[in-house]
VEXROMI-990158 format. One line per field, with one value per atom (N, C-alpha, C): residue number from 1; atom name; chain; residue in one letter; x negated, y negated, z negated. Coordinates in nm, 3 decimals, decimal comma, padded with zeros to 5 digits, always signed. Atoms other than C-alpha are relative to their C-alpha. Layout:
num <- c(NUM|...)
atome <- c(CA|...)
chaine <- c(A|...)
residu <- c(A|...)
px <- c(X|...)
py <- c(Y|...)
pz <- c(Z|...)
***
This chain:
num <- c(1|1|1|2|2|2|3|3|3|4|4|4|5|5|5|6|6|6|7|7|7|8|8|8|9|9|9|10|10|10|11|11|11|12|12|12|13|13|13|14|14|14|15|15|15|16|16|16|17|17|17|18|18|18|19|19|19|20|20|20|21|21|21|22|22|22|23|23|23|24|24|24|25|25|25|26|26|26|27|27|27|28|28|28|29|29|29|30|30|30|31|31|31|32|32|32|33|33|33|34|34|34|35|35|35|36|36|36|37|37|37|38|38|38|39|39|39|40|40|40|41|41|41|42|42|42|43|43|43|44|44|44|45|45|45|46|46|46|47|47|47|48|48|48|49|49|49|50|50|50|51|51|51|52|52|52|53|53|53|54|54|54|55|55|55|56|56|56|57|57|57|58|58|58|59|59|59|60|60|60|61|61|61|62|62|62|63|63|63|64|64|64|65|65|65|66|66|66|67|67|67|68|68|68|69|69|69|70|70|70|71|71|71|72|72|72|73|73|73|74|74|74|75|75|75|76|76|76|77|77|77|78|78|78|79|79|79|80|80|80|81|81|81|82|82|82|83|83|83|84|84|84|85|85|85|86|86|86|87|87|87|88|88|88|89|89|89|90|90|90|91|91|91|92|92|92|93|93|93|94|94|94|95|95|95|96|96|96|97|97|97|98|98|98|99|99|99|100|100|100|101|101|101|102|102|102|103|103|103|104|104|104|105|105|105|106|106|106|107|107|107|108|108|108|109|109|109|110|110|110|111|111|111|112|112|112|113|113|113|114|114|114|115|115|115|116|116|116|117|117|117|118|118|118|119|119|119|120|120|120|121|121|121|122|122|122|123|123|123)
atome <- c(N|CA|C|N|CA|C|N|CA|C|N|CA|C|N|CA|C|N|CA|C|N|CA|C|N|CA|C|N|CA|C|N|CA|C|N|CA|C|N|CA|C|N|CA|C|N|CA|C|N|CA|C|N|CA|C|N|CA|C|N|CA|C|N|CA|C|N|CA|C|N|CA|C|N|CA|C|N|CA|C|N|CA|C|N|CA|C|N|CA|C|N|CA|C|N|CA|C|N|CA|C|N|CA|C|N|CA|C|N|CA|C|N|CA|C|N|CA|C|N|CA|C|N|CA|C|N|CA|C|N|CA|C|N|CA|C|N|CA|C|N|CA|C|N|CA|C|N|CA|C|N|CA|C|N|CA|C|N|CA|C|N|CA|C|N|CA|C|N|CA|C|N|CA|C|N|CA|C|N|CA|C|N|CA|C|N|CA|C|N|CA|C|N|CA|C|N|CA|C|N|CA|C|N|CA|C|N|CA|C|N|CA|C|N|CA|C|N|CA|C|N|CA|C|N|CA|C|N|CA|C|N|CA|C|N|CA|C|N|CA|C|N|CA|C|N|CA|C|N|CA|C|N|CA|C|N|CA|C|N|CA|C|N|CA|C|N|CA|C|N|CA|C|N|CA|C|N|CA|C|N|CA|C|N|CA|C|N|CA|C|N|CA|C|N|CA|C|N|CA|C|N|CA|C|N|CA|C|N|CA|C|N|CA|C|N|CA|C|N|CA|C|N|CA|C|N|CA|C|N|CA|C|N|CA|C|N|CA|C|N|CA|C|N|CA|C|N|CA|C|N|CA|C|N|CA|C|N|CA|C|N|CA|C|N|CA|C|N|CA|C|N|CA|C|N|CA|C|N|CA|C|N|CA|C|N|CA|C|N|CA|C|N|CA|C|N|CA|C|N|CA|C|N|CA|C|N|CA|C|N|CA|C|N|CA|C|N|CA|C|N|CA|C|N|CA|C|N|CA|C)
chaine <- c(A|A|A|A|A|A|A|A|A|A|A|A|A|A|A|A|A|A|A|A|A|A|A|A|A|A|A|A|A|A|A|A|A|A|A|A|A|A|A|A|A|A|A|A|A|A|A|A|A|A|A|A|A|A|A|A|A|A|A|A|A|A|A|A|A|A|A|A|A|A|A|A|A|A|A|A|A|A|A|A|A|A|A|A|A|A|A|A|A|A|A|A|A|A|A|A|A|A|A|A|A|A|A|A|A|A|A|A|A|A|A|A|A|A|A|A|A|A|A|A|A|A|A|A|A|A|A|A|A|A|A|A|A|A|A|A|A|A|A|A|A|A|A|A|A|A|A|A|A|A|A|A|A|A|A|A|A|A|A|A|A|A|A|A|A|A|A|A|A|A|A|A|A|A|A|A|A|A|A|A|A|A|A|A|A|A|A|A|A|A|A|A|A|A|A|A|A|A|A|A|A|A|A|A|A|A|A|A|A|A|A|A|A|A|A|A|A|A|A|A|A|A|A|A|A|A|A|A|A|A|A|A|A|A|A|A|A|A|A|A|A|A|A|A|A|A|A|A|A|A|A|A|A|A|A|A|A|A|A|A|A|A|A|A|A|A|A|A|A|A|A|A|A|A|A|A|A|A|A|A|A|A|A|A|A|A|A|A|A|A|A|A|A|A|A|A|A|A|A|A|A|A|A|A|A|A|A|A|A|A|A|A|A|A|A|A|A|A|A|A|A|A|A|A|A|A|A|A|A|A|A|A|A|A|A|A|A|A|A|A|A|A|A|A|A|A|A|A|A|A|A|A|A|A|A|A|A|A|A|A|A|A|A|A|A|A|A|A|A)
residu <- c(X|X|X|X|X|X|X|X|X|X|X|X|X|X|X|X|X|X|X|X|X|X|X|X|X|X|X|X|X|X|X|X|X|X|X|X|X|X|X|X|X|X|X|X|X|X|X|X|X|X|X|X|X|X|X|X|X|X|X|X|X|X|X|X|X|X|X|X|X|X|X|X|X|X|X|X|X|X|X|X|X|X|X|X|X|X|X|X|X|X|X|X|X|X|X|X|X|X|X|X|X|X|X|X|X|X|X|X|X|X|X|X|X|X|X|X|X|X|X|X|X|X|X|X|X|X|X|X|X|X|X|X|X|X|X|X|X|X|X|X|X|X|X|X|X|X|X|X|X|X|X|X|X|X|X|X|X|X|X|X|X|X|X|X|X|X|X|X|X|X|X|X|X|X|X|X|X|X|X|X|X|X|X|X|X|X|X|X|X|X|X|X|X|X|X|X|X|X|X|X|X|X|X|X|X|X|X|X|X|X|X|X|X|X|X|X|X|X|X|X|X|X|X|X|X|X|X|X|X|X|X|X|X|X|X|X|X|X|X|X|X|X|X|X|X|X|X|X|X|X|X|X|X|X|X|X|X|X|X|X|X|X|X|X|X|X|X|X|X|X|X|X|X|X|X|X|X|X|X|X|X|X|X|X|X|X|X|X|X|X|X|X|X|X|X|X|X|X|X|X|X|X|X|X|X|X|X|X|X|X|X|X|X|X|X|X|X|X|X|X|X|X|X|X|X|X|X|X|X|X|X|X|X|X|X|X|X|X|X|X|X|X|X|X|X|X|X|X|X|X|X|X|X|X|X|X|X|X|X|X|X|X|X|X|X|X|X|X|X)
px <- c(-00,047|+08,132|-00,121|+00,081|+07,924|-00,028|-00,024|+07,783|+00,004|+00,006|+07,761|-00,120|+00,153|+07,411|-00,097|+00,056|+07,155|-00,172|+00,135|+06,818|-00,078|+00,112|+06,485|-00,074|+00,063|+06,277|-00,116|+00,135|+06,067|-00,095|+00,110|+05,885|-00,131|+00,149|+05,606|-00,107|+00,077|+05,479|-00,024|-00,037|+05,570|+00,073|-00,023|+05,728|+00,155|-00,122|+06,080|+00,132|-00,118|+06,267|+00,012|-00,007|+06,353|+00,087|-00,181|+06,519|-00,006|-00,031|+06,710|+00,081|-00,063|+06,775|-00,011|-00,013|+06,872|+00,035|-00,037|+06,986|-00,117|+00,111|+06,743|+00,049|-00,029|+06,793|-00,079|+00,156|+06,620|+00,040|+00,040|+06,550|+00,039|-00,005|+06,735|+00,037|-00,055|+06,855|+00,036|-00,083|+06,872|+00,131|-00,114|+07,195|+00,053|-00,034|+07,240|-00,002|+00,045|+07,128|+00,152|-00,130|+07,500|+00,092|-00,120|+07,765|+00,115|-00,127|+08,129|+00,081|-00,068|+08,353|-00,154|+00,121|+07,992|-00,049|+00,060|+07,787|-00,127|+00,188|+07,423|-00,072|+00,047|+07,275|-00,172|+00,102|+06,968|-00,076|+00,054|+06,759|-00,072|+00,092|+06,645|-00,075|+00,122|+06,342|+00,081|+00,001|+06,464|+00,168|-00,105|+06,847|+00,076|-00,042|+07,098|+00,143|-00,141|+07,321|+00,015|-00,097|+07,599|+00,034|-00,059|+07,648|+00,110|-00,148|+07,974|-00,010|-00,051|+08,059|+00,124|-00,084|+08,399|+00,115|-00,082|+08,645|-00,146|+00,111|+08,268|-00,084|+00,093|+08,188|-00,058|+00,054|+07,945|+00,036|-00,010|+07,989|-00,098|+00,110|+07,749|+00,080|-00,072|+07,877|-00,131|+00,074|+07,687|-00,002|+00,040|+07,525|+00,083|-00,002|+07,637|+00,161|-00,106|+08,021|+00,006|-00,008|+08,172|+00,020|-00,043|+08,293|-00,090|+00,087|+07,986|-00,143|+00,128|+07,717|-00,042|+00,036|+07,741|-00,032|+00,005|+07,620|+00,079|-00,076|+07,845|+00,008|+00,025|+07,682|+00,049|-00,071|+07,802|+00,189|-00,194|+08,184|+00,007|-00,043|+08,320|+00,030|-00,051|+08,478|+00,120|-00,225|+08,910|-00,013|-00,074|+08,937|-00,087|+00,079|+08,822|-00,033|-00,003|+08,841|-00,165|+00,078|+08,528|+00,037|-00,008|+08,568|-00,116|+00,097|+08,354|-00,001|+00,028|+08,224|+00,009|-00,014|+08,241|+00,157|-00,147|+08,573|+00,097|-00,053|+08,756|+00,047|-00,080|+08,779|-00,039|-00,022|+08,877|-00,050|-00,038|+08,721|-00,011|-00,025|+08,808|-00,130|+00,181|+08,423|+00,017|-00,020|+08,545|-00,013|-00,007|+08,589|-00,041|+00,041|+08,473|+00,083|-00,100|+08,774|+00,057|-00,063|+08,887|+00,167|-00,215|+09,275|+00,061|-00,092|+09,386|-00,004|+00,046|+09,238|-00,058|+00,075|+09,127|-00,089|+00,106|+08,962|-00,097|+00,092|+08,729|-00,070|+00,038|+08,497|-00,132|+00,176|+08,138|-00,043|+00,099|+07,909|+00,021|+00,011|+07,959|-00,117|+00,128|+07,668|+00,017|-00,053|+07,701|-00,130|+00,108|+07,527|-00,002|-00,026|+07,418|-00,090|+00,073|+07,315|-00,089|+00,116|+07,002|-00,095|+00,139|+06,810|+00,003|+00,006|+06,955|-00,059|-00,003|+06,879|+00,129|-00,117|+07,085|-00,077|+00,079|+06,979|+00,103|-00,070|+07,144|-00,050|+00,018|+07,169|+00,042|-00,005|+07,094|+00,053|+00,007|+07,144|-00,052)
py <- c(+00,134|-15,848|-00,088|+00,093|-16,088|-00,156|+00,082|-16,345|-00,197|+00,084|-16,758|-00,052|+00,039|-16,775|+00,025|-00,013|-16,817|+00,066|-00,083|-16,602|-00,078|+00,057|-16,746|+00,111|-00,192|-16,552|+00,038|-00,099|-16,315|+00,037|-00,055|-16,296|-00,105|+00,072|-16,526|+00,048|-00,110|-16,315|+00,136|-00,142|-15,989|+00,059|-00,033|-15,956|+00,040|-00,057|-15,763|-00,091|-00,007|-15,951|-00,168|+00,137|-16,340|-00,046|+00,083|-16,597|-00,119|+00,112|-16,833|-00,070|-00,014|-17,013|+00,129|-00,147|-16,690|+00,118|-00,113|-16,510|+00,053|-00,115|-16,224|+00,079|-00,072|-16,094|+00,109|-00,136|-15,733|+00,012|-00,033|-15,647|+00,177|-00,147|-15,279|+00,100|-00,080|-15,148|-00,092|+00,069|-15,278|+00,022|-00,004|-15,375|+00,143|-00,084|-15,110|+00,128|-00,144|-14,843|+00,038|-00,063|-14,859|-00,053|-00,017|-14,772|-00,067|+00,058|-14,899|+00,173|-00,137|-14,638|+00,090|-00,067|-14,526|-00,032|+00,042|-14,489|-00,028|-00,073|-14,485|-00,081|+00,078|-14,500|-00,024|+00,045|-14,719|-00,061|+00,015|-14,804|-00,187|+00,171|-15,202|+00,011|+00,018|-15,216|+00,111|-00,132|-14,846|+00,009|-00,008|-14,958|+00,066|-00,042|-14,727|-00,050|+00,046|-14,857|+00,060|-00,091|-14,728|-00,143|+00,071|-14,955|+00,076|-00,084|-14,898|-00,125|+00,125|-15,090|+00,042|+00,001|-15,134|-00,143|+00,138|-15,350|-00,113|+00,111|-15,484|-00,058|+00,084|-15,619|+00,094|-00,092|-15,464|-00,026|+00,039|-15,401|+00,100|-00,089|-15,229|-00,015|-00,052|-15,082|+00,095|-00,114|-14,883|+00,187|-00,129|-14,580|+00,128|-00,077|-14,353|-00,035|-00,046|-14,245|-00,065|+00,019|-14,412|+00,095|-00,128|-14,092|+00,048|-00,101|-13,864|-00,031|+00,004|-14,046|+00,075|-00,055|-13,834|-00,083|+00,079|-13,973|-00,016|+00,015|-14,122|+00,039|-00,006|-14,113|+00,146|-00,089|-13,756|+00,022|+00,004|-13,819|-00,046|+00,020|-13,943|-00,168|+00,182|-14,317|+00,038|-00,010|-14,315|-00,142|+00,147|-14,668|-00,083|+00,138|-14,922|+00,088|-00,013|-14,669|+00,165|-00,111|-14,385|+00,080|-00,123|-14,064|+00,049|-00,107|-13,895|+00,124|-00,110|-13,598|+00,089|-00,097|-13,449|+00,042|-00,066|-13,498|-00,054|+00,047|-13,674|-00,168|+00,180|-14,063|-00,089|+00,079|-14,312|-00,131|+00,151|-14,684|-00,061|+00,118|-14,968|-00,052|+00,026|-15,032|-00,144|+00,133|-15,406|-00,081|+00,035|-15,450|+00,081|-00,079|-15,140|+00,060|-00,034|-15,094|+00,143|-00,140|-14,754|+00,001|-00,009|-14,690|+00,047|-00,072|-14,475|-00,116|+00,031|-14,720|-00,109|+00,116|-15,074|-00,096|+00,048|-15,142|+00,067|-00,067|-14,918|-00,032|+00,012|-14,952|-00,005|+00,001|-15,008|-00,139|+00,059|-15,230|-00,106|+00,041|-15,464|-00,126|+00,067|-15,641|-00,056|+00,044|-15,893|+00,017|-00,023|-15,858|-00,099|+00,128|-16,082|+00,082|-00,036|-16,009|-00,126|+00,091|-16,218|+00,070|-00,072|-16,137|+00,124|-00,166|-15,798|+00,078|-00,070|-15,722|-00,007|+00,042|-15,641|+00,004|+00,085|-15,831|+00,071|+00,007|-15,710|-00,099|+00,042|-15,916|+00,024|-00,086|-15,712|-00,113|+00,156|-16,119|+00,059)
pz <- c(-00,002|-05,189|+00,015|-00,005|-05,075|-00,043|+00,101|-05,318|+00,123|-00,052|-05,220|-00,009|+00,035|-05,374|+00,117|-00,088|-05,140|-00,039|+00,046|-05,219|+00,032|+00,012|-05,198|+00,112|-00,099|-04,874|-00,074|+00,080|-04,994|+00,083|-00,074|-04,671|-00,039|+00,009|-04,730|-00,129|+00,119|-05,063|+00,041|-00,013|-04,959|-00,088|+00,094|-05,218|-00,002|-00,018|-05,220|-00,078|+00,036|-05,496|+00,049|+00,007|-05,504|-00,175|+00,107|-05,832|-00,002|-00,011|-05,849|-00,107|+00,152|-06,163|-00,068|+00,077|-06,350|+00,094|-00,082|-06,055|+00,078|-00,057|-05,909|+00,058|-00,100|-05,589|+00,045|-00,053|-05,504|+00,125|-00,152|-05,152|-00,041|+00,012|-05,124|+00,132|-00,147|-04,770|+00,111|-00,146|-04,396|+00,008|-00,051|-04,287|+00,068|-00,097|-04,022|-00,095|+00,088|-04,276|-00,061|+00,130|-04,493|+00,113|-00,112|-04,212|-00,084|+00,018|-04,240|-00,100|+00,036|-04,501|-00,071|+00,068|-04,648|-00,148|+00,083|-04,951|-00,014|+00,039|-05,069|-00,089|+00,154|-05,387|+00,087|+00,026|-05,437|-00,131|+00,229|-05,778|+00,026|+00,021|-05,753|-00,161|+00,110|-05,984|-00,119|+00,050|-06,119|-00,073|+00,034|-06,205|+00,132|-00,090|-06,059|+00,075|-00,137|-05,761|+00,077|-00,062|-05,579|+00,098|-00,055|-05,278|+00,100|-00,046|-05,053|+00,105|-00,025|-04,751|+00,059|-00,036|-04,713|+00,096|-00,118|-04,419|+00,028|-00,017|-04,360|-00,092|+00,095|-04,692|-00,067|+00,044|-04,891|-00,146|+00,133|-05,270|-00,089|+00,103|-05,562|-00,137|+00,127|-05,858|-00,078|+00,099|-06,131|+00,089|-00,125|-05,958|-00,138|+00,050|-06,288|-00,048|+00,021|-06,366|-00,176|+00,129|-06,672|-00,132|+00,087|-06,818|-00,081|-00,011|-06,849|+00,083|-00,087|-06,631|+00,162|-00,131|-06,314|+00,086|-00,105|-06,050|+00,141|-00,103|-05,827|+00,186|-00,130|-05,526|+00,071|-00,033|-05,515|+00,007|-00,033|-05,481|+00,107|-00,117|-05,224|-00,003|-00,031|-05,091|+00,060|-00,063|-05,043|+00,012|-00,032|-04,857|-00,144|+00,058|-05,158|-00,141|+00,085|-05,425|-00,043|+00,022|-05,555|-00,094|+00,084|-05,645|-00,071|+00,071|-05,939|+00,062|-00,067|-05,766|-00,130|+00,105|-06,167|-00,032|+00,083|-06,310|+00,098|-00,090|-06,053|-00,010|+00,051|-06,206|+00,133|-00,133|-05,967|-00,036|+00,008|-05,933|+00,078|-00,102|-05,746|+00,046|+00,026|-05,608|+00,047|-00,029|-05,534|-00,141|+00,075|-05,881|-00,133|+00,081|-06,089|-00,068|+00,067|-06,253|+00,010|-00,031|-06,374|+00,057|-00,053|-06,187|-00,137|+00,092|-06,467|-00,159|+00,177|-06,772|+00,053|-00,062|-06,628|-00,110|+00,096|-06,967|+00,051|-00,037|-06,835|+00,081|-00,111|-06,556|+00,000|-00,034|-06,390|+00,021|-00,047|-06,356|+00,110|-00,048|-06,106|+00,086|-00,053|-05,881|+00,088|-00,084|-05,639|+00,156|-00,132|-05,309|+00,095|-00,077|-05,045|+00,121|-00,113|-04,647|+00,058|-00,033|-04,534|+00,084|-00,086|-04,199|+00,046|-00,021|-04,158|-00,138|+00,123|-04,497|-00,108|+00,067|-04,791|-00,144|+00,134|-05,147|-00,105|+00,110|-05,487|-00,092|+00,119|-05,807|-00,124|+00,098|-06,103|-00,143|+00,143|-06,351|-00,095)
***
């Protein structure tokens, strides 16, 4: 999901992350890099993310399984929803939410595309 916040460029430092107010945008994967229907975990300043892009938009969720911690990135992507590659728990990666238990869920992170890049914000 892509946020409305606008990042700060980070090209004139070199510097990967940007903030704004309280919000802190990391620099984590070219555009082109996370296909349509795909996953791929990435760690912004060593936290683990699970981005997904789905119908175009991109979304990031907690890279580790609420259950047990597995790491997601080994399951799979059904349309909007991720499969635990351990036990089989399902969540909505738009919203984190477990299907079976919607008290439940992950992490949610909002993301933003800038330049052919793609920014998370860890807040």
């Amino acid at each position: 999901m892509m946020s409305s916040h606008e990042p700060e460029s980070p090209g004139k430092t070199g510097s990967t992350s940007a903030s704004i107010g309280e919000l802190r945008w990391t620099y984590v994967l070219d555009d082109t890099v996370l296909l349509e229907g795909r996953m791929a975990p990435v760690y912004p300043l060593g936290v683990n993310v699970l981005l997904a892009r789905v119908g175009g938009a991109v979304y990031a969720v907690s890279g580790k399984c609420a259950h047990m911690s597995c790491p997601l990135s080994e399951g799979r992507l059904e349309g909007c929803t991720i499969v635990c590659g351990c036990h089989d728990w399902r969540f909505d990666v738009r919203t984190g939410k477990f299907l079976d238990a919607p008290e439940l869920g992950l992490t949610v992170y909002p993301t933003r595309l800038e330049a052919g890049k793609l920014f998370v914000n860890l807040g």
